[in-house]
N, C-alpha and C positions, 0 to 999 in steps of 0.2 A: 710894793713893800721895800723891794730895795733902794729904788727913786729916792724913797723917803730918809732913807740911810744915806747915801748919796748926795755929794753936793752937786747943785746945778752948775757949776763951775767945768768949763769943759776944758781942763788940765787934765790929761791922761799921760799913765806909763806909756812911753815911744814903744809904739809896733816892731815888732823885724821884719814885716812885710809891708810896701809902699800902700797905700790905698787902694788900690784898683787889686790888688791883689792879695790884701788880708784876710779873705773870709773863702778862700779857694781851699783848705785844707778842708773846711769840714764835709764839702761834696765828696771828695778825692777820700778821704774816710769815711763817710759816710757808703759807699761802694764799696768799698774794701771789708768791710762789714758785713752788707749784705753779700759777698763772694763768701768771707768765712764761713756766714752763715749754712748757705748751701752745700759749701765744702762738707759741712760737717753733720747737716740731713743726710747728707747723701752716702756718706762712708760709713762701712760695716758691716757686721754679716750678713745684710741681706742690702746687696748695692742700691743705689739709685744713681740716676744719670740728671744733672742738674736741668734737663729740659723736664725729665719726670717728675722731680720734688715741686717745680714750678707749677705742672699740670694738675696733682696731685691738689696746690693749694687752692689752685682756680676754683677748679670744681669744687671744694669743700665752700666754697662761698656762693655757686653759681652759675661760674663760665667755664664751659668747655674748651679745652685745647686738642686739636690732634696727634698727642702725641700716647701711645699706650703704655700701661701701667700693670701687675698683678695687685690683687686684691693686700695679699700680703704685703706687699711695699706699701700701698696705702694705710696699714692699718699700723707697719710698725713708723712710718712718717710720723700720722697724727696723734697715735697713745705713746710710742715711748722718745723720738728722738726732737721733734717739735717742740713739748713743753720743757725739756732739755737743754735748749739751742735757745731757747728764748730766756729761760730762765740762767742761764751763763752768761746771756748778753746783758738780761737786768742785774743782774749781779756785780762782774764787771765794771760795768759803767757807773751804778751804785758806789762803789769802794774806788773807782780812781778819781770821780770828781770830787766826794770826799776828803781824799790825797791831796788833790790838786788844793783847795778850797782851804785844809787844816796849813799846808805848805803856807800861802799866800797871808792865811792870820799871825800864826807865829813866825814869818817870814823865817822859814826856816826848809829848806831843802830834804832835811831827814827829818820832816814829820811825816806822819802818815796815821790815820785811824785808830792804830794799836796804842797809840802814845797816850791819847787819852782815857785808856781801861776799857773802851768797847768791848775787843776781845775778850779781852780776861775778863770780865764781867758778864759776857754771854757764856763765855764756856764754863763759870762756874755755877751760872744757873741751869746750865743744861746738866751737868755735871751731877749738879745734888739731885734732881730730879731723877735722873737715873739709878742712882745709888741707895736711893731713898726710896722708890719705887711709886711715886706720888704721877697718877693718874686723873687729875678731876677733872680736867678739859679733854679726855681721850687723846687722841691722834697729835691735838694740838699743845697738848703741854708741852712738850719741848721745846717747840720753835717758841712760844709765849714764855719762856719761863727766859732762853735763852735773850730774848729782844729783851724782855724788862730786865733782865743780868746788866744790858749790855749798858741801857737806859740808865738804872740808877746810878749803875757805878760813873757813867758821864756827868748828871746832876752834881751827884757827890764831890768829883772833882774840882767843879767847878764851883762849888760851895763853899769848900775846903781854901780853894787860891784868892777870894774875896775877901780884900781887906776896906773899910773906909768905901765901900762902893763900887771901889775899882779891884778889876781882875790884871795880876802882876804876868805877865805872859811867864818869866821863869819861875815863879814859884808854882803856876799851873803846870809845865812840864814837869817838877822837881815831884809834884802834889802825884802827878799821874805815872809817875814810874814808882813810887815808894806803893800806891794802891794797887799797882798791876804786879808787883813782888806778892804782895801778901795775897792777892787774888791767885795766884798762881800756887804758891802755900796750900790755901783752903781747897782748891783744884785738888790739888796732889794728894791732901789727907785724905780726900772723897772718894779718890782712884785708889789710894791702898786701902778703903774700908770695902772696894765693889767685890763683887763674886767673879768668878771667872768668864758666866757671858756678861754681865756685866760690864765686864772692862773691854770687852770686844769690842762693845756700844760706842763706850767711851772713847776708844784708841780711834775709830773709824772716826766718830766725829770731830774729835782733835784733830785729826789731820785734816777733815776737809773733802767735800766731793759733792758731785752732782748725781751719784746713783740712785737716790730715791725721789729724782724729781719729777713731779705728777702734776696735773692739770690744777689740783686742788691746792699743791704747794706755790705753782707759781701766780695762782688768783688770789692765796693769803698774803702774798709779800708784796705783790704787785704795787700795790695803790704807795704803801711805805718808800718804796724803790723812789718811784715816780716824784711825790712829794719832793721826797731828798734830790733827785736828780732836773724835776725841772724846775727848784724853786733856785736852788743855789747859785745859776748864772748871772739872777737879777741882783745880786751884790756885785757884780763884776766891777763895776765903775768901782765903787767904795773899795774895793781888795785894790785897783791901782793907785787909789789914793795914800792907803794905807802901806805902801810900801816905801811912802818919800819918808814915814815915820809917823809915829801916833800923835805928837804935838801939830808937826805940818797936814796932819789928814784933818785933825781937829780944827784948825784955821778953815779948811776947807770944808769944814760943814758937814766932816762925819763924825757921827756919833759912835765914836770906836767900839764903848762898854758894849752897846746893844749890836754892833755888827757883830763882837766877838760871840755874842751870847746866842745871837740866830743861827749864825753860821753853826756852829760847833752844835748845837741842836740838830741842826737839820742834819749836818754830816753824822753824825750819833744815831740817827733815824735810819738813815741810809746804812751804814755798816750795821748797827744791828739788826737791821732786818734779812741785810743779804746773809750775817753768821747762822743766824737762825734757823735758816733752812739747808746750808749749805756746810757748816761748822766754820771754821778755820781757815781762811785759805789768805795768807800771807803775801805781801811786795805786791801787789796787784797797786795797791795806793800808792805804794812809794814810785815804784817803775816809771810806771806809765807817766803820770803827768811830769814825775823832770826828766823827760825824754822828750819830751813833747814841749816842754820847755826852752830845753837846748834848741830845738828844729826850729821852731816859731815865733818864740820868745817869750817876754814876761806877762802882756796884753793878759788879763784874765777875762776879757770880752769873748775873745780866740778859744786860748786855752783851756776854759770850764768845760763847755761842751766837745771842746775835740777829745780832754783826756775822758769826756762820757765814752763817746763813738771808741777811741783807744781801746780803753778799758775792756769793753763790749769786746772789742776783734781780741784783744790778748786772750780773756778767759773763754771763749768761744772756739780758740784753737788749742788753750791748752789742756783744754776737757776734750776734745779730739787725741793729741798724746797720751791724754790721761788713759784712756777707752779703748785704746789700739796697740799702744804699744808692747802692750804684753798679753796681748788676744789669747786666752779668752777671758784672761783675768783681767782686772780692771786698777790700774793704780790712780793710787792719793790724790786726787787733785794737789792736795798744799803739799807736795811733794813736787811735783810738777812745778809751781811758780816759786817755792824756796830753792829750787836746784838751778833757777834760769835767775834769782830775784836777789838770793844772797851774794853773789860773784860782783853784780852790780853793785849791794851795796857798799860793799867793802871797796871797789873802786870811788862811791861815791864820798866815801867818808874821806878815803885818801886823796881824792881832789879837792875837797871843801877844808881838808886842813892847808893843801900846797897854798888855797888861794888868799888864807888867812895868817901867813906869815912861817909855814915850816911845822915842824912837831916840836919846837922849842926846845 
């Protein structure tokens, strides 16, 4: 799919890594990951030792290991902290490839998922549903109401920026922050009409978290994650082309209109499905992949999948902080990555004005 996008033309954006040693990052993260991972099976109030959480998953599949276990550790592993740890990791990775993927279309450094109304679109379908007290799909209306928030309001945007065929990259940003103002609006009159637990709903879900993540939640979002996560690397070639510029990517045999329109689908997919189950949870897109940027470089061959793995290890430990740090209470997730996400962007906005001539 992306091939097709893509010219055969083998001009690529210059690596920061020689040849032989371009594609070492994503092992060396790819382990780091799975370390998180277990860091964070393993911690809480009922400990495990990461030879146990290992043992623990042998056996759920089959193989035995000698290492002993109580019952209790096994059952809080595989009902509460497993679909947890998994579901943080698709999450994660969902929202900074995204990041990474929206970065490299609007060649722009400070985009990231929110820019196009995702959020604000999921939280205000979540939002009226709550307030509104609209039940037709049980369990599942929210996360469904909140993905299709998240969904239309993406279409919309990109509806809206289409003139003559063609989609204007700034009038799409201009398009998606004037919809994400007024979605925010509509948010806000929906939380001052809620009742008092009402708004409890509401405040927990705005801010974001992985407290009620369940076998059932991370089997609905799953397959969406995935889509978004392993479809978007195969634009990689076409995202480096598209950075000499849209005329020179167009010499070259991409078909910009339709990269722009895939892409930004799929990363739409991705972030609204991860909002959906999770609410809110902020900088995860923006962070990760231009950090990961700075380390590596521009290559979106590299880059797609490592700010996956990234992404994965950031929100994986910081649902860890989020769960611990105020034992026994549980804080915000998007608490957690606005308190690590915002300091950063505020440096990032102040280095991307240094390198574009001062604040005038």
């Amino acid at each position: 799919m992306g091939e097709a996008i893509g010219s055969t033309a083998t001009s690529d954006a210059v690596s920061a890594f020689p040849a032989v040693l371009r594609w070492t990052p994503l092992p060396l993260l790819a382990v780091l990951l799975v370390a998180a991972m277990l860091l964070a099976a393993g911690v809480g109030a009922v400990h495990l030792a990461p030879g146990q959480t290992v043992t623990i998953l042998f056996g759920w599949i089959g193989l035995a290991l000698p290492i002993e276990y109580t019952a209790q550790q096994e059952a809080v592993l595989l009902a509460i902290r497993l679909p947890r740890v998994l579901l943080a990791a698709l999450v994660g990775g969902g929202l900074a490839i995204a990041g990474a993927t929206l970065q490299g279309v609007f060649r722009n450094p400070l985009a990231d998922p929110g820019l196009i109304g995702v959020s604000g679109g999921a939280a205000l379908g979540a939002v009226s549903v709550i307030v509104l007290g609209l039940r037709p799909f049980g369990l599942y209306t929210l996360p469904l109401a909140a993905f299709g928030g998240g969904l239309l309001t993406t279409l919309l945007v990109y509806r809206l920026a289409r003139r003559g065929g063609r989609t204007e990259v700034t009038t799409l940003l201009l398009v998606g922050l004037a919809l994400n103002a007024l979605l925010g609006a509509l948010t806000s009159f929906f939380t001052f009409l809620a009742t008092d637990p009402q708004l409890r709903s509401i405040v927990f879900w705005l801010m974001g978290g992985l407290g009620t993540a369940t076998w059932r939640a991370l089997t609905m979002v799953a397959p969406f994650l995935l889509i978004g996560t392993l479809l978007l690397p195969r634009f990689a070639r076409a995202l480096n082309l598209l950075a000499l510029g849209e005329t020179e990517a167009g010499h070259l045999g991409v078909e910009t209109e339709r990269l722009r329109w895939m892409t930004i689908t799929l990363a739409a997919l991705a972030t609204g499905a991860s909002v959906a189950v999770t609410g809110i949870i902020g900088f995860v897109g923006l962070v990760t992949p231009h950090l990961l940027r700075l380390a590596l470089g521009p290559d979106h061959r590299l880059l797609l999948p490592a700010s996956a793995l990234g992404g994965a290890t950031l929100l994986v430990l910081a649902d860890l902080v989020a769960r611990t740090v105020v034992r026994p209470a549980e804080l915000p997730l998007g608490i957690v990555t606005a308190a690590a996400g915002a300091p950063f962007f505020l440096y990032l906005i102040y280095r991307t004005r240094e390198q574009q001539g001062g604040w005038g």
